[in-house]
N, C-alpha and C positions, 0 to 999 in steps of 0.2 A: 395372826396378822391378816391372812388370807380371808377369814370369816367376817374379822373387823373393818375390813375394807368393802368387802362385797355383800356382807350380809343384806342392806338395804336391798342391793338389788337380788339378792335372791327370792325376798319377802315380796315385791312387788313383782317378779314375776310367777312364785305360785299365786298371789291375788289377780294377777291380770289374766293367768290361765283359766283360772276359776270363775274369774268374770265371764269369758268368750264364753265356756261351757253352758252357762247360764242365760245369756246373749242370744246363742245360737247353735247350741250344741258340740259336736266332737269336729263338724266341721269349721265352724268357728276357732276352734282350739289351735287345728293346725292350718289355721290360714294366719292366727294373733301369733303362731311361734318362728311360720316363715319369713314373715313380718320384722321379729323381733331381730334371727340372725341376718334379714337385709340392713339393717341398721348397722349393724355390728359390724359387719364383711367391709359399709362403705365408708363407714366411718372409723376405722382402727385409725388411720395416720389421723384425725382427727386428735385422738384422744392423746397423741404423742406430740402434736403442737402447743397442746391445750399445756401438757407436763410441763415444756419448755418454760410456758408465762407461767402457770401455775407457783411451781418451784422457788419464784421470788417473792411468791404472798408467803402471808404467817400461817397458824391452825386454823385465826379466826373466819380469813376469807377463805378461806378452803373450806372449812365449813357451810359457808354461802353458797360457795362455788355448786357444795353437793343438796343443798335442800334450797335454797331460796331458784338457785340458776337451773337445780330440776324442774320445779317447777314451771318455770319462764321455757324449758326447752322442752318439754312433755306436755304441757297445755298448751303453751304459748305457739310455737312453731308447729305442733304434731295436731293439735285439734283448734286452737281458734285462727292461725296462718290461714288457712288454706280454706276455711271461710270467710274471714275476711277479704282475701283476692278476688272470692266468688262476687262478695258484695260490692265489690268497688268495679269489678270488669262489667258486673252484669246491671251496673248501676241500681243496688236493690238493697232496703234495710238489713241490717244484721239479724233481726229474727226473722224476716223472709230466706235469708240465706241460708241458717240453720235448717228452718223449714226442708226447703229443698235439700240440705245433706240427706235430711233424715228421712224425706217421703218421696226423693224424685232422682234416687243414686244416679242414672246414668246420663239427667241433664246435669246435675251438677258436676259429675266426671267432664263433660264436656268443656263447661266453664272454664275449670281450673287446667286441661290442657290447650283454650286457648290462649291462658294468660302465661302459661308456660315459656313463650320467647323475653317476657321482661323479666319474670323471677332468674330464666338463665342466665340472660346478660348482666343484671342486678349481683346475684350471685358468682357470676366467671370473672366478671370484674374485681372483684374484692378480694377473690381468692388469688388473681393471675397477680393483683398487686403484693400480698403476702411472699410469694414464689418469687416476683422478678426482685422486691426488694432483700431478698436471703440471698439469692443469685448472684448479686450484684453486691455484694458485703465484703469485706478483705477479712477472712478469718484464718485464724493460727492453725487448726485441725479441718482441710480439704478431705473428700471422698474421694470422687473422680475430678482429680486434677485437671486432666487437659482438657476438661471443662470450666471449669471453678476460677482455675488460676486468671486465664484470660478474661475468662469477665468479671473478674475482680478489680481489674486494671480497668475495663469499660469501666466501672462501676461507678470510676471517679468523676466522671461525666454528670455534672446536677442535672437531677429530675429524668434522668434517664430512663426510668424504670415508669414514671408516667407518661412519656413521650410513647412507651412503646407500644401501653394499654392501650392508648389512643387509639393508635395505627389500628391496632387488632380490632376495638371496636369502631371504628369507622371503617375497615374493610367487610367486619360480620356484617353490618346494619346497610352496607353496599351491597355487596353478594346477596342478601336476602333481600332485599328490596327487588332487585335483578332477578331473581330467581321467579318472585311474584307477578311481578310483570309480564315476565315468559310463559308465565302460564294462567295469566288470564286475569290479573290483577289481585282482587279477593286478601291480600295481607300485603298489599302496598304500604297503607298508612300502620300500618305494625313495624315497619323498618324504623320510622322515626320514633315510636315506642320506645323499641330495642334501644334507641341510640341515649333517647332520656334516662332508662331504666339502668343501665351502663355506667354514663355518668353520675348518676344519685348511687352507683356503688362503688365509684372511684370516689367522690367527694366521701362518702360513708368513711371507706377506710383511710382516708386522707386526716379527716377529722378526731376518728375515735384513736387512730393508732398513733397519730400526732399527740394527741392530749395524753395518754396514757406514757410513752418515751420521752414528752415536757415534764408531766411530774415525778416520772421514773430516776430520771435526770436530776431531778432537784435532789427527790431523797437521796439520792447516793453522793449529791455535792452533802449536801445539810450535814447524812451522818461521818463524811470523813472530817468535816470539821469539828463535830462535836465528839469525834474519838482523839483529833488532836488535842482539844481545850476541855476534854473531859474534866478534870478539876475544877475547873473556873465556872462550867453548867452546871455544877453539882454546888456549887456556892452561891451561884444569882438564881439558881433556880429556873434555868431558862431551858430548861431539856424538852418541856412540850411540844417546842415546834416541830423537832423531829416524827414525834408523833400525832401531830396534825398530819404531817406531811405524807406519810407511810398513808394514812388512811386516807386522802385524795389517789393518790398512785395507787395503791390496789383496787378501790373503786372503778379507776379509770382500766386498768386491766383486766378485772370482773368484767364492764361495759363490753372492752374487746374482745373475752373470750365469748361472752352472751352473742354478739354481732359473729364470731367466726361459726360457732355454731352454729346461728341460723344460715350462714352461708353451705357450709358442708350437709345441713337436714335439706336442704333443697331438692337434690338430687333423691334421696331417700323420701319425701315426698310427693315427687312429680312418678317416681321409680313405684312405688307401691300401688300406683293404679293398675300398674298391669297384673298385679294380685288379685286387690279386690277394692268396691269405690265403694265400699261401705265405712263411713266415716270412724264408725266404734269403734271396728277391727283395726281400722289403721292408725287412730289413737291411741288403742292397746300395748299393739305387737311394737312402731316404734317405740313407743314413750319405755317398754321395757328394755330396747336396745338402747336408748339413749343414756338410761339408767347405769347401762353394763359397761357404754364408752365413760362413765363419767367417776363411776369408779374404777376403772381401769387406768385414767388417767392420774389421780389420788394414788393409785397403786406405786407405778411407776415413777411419780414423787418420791415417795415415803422411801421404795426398796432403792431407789438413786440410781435407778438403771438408763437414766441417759448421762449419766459418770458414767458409768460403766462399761456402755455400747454407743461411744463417742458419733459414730456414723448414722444413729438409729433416726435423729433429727434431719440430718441430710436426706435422706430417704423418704419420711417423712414431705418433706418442702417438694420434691419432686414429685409426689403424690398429689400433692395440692396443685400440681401446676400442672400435672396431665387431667386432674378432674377439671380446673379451670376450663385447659382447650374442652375437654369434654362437652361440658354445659354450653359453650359456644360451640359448637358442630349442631348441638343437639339443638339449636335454635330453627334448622333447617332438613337435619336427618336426626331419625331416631339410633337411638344405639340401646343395644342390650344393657341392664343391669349389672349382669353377669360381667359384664367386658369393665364394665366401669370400679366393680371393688374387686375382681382379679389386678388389675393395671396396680391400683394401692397395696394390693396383700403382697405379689411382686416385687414392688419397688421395696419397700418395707423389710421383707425377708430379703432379700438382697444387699441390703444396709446393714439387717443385723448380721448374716454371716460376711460381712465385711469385716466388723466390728469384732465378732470373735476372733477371726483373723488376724486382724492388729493387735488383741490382747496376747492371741500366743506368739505369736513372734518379740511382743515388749516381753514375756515374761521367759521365751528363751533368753533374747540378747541376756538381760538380770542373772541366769542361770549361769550363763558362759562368761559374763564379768564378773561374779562369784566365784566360778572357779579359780578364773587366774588369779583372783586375787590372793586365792589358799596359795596355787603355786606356785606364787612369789613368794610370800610367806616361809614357804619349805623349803626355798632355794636360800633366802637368807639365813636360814637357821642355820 
């Protein structure tokens, strides 16, 4: 099971090793592998959001998920992202920008961290709305309740949870604005950037996670009526639609997980410069972590370990919601990498020894209501 899930990425990261070595030698090697576990460290809750939507597609999109969505998340985000920005910040052709990855590393490093306040707020946005809308949900299994419960109750408050992005981004692109002026102007007009770059990632998640829970919606009206009237769809022959249906709705949450990912590679990213701004290596060493979140994810599908470790999603969401603030801070201060997938690996193990937790206490109570039930048993006899 273990081989069959992971193999792929085991295969691509001896080839990617083997590339660097060839690249640029033994130091290459261990710059593509430090690389590979930054990926890994900042994206683990990642891969356990991704499970969540995952879990409601079939084999077929799972299978997409892992080769066509690698793809899209290992070139697309890991190696043409981040020249593309270069091209569109620096106003310059895409094979000038190439250009420059490959012959001029440390202006193009420069580039892409001055575009660094829009991809944050693009990104903090989209994620902080994933966070407040789970936040804000009335669900039957709480973690930390005397968090949970109450803003569950807010919850019921429409559009709450965009009301509040708002605020956050119109205080970042305040504060930063403020901040530039104080010292001398030089990223004034980058405040209303930020405030553009924000909104196209609240409208982003507005759009894609809206269409994806409209047709998610349909298919589960569609197939309860066609399990009521099964007989009757088996006579007129009208069972297809359900199956149109399934395949708009996982499409539409394929799209989502594609967009959440490029949310969460962001950081991972903008984070890898301070490794190294050589475009290959950072092509490499992510694209092999991206790999390992992505069957890790497929993993934890298949083994049904969030059955299992009912808290592990919770945990999860709050991970996504402290890298949100994150990406928004880091629009004005830097922060360590380090700090950033500690906060996740944390939140994360802290979930899942919650979860064991609740497993043994459900599996004492079962033990001691089995007993008594012998010793009634032996008292009637």
């Amino acid at each position: 099971m273990l081989l069959k899930t992971f193999g792929w990425s085991f295969a691509i990261t001896a080839l990617g090793l083997v590339a660097a070595v060839f690249y640029g030698g033994w130091e290459a090697f261990g710059l593509v592998a430090i690389l590979a576990v930054l990926e890994i460290s900042l994206s683990f809750d990642n891969a356990v959001v991704n499970a969540g939507i995952l879990k409601k597609m079939n084999a077929f999109w799972q299978k997409i998920f892992l080769t066509v969505g690698v793809l899209i998340a290992v070139f697309g985000m890991r190696l043409v992202f981040p020249v593309v920005i270069v091209a569109v910040t620096a106003k310059m052709g895409p094979i000038e920008a190439v250009d420059l990855a490959l012959n001029n590393k440390d202006r193009y490093q420069e580039l892409v961290t001055d575009a660094h306040p829009a991809i944050a707020a693009f990104g903090g946005m989209f994620l902080l709305m994933i966070f407040l809308d789970f936040i804000f949900e009335d669900r039957d299994i709480q973690w930390l309740r005397w968090i949970e419960r109450p803003l569950a109750k807010l919850g019921k408050v429409d559009m709450l949870s965009v009301c509040i992005a708002l605020i956050v981004l119109l205080i970042t692109s305040f504060t930063f604005a403020t901040h530039a002026h104080q010292h001398g102007g030089g990223h004034v007009d980058k405040a209303q950037t930020v405030l553009i770059a924000g909104i196209a990632g609240l409208i982003t998640y507005m759009i894609v996670g809206g269409l994806s829970g409209f047709f998610e919606d349909r298919l589960e009206a569609e197939e309860e009526r066609e399990h009521e009237a099964e007989e009757e769809a088996e006579r007129t022959g009208k069972k297809k639609s359900a199956v149109v249906l399934a395949g708009q709705a996982a499409f539409f949450m394929f799209l989502y997980l594609e967009v959440l990912d490029a949310s969460f590679s962001f950081d991972g990213v903008i984070g890898a410069f301070a490794i190294t701004n050589d475009i290959v290596l950072m092509a490499l060493g992510l694209g092999i972590g991206a790999m390992y979140v992505r069957s890790l994810t497929v993993y934890l599908v298949r083994q049904g370990t969030l059955d299992d470790y009912v808290y592990l999603e919770h945990g999860a969401h709050y991970a996504i919601g402290a890298l949100a603030v994150i990406l928004m801070v880091t629009i004005q201060h830097e922060i360590n990498e380090v700090i950033t997938g500690l906060v996740g690996v944390v939140l994360i193990a802290w979930s899942f020894w919650s979860s064991v937790r609740r497993n043994q206490r459900l599996a004492a109570a079962e033990g001691n209501a089995g007993t008594d039930e012998k010793a009634e048993v032996s008292s009637a006899v």
